[in-house]
ZABA-42943 format. One record per residue (C-alpha): residue in one letter; x, y, z. Coordinates in Angstrom, 3 decimals, decimal comma. Example, Ala and Ser with C-alpha at 12.3 -4.5 7.8 and 13.67 -1.06 7.14 Angstrom:
  type        c1        c2        c3
     A    12,300    -4,500     7,800
     S    13,670    -1,060     7,140
This chain:
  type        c1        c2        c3
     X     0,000     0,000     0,000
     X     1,184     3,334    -0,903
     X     1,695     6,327     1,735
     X    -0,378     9,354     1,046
     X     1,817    12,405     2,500
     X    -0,931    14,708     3,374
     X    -0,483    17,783     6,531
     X    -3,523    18,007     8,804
     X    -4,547    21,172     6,862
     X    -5,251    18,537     3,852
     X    -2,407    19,773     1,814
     X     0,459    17,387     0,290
     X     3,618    18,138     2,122
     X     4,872    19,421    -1,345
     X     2,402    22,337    -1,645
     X    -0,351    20,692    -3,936
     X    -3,515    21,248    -3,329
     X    -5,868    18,324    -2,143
     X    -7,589    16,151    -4,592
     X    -9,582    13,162    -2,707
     X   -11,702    13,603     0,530
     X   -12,010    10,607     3,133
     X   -15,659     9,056     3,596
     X   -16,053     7,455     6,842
     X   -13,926     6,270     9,647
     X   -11,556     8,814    11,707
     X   -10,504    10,499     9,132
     X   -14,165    11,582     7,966
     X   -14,572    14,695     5,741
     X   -10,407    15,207     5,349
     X    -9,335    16,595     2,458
     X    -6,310    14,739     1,208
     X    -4,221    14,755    -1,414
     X    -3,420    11,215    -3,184
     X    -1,036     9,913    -6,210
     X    -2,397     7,050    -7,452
     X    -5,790     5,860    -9,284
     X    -6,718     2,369    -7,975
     X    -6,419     0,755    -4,951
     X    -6,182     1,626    -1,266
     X    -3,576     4,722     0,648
     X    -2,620     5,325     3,925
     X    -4,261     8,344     5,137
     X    -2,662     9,958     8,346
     X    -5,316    10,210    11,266
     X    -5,701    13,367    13,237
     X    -7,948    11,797    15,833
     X    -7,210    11,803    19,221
     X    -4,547     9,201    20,700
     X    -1,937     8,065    19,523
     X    -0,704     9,003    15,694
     X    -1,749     6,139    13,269
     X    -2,484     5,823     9,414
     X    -5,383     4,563     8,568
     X    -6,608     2,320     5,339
     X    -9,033     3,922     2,804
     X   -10,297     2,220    -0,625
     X   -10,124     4,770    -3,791
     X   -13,580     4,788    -5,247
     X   -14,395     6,076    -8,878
     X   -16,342     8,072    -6,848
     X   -16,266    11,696    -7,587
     X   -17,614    14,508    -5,426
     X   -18,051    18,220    -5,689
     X   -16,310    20,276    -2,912
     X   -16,965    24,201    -2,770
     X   -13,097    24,939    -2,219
     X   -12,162    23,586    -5,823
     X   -13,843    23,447    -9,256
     X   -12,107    19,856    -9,957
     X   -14,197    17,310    -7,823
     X   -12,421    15,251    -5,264
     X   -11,674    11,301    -5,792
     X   -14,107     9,676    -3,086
     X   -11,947     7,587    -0,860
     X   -13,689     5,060     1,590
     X   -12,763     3,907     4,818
     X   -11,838     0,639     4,442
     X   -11,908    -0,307     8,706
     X    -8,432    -0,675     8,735
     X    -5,417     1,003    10,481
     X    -1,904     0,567     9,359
């Protein structure tokens, strides 16, 4: 599984702007940025506790977010941590 490198602001640690938003699970509603078209990323959690990645499932899914005029790739909690 590949690492996405997102900040807790949603932003990739290189600058770019987000481009998938999390459905579900801890990371609910995050804005993300990911790399990749298929299968499942890592997606830092900013919940409370300890820090942990957690496992969400890239949907073709695509939803319309008010802060960008590209829709976001829906990723889906997939109930697993890393």
């Amino acid at each position: 599984m590949k690492r996405d490198h997102a900040r807790a602001d949603g932003s990739a640690r290189d600058g770019s702007a987000p481009n998938a938003i999390c459905v579900g699970g801890p990371c609910d509603r995050m804005l993300t940025r990911i790399h990749q078209d298929v299968g499942c990323v890592q997606v830092p959690s900013r919940a409370d506790g300890p820090p942990r990645d957690v496992t969400y499932r890239i949907t073709s899914g695509r939803l319309h977010h008010p802060s960008s005029e590209v829709p976001f790739t829906v990723l889906v909690w997939s109930g697993g941590a890393g």
